[in-house]
C-alpha positions as a LaTeX table, in Angstrom:
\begin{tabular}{lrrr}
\hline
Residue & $x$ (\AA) & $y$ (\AA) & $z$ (\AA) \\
\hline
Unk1 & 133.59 & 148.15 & 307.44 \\
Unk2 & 135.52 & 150.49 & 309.53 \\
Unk3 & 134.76 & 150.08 & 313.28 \\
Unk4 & 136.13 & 150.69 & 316.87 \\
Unk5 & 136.57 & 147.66 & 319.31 \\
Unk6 & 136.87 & 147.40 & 323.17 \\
Unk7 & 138.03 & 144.14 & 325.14 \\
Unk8 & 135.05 & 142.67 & 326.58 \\
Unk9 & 135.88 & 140.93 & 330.52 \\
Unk10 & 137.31 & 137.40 & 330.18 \\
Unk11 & 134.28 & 135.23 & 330.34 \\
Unk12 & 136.66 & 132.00 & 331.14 \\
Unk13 & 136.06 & 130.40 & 328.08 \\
Unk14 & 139.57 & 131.27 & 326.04 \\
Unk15 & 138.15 & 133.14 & 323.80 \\
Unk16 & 138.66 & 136.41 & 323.49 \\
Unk17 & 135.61 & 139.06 & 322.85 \\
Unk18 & 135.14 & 141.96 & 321.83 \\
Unk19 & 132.64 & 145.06 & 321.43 \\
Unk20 & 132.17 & 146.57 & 317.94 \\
Unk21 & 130.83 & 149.77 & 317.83 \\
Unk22 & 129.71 & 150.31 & 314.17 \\
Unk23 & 127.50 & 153.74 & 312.56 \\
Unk24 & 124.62 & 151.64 & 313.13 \\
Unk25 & 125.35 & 150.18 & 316.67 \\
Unk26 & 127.26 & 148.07 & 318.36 \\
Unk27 & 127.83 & 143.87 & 318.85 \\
Unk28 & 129.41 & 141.22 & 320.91 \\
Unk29 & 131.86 & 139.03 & 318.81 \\
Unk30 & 134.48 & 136.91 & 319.07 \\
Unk31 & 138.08 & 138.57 & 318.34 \\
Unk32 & 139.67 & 136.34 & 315.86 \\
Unk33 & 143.04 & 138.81 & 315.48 \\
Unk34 & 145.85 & 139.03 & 317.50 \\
Unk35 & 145.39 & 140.02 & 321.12 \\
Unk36 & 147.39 & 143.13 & 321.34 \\
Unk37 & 145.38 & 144.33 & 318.29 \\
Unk38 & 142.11 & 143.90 & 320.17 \\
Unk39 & 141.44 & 147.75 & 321.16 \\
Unk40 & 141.14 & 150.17 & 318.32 \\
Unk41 & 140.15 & 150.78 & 314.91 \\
Unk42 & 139.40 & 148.51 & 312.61 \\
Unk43 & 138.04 & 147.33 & 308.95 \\
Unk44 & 136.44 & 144.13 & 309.52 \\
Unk45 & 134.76 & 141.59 & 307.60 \\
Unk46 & 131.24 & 140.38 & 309.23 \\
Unk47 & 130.29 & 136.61 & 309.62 \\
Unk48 & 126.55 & 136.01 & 310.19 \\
Unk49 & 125.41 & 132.72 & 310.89 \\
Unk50 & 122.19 & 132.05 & 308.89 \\
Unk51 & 119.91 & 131.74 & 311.85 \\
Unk52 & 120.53 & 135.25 & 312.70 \\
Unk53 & 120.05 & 136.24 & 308.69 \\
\hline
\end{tabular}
């Protein structure tokens, strides 16, 4: 899926997150790429846990 992300504000827990903006919305996640890719366009591959399924 083809999305835009933003760098979210360090929450001081090393990991670095991100805001999605997709057609349908947008999402907190987790940015597993590398950090100077964070910002930008994107296609990305969703995981969904199952107790959010």
């Amino acid at each position: 899926m083809l999305v835009w992300t933003e760098p979210m504000p360090s929450s001081g827990t090393g990991r670095v997150m991100v805001r999605v903006h997709t057609p349908i919305g947008s999402a907190a996640a987790v940015w597993r790429g590398e950090p100077h890719d964070v910002a930008g366009r994107h296609h990305i591959e969703w995981t969904v846990e199952d107790d959010i399924r």
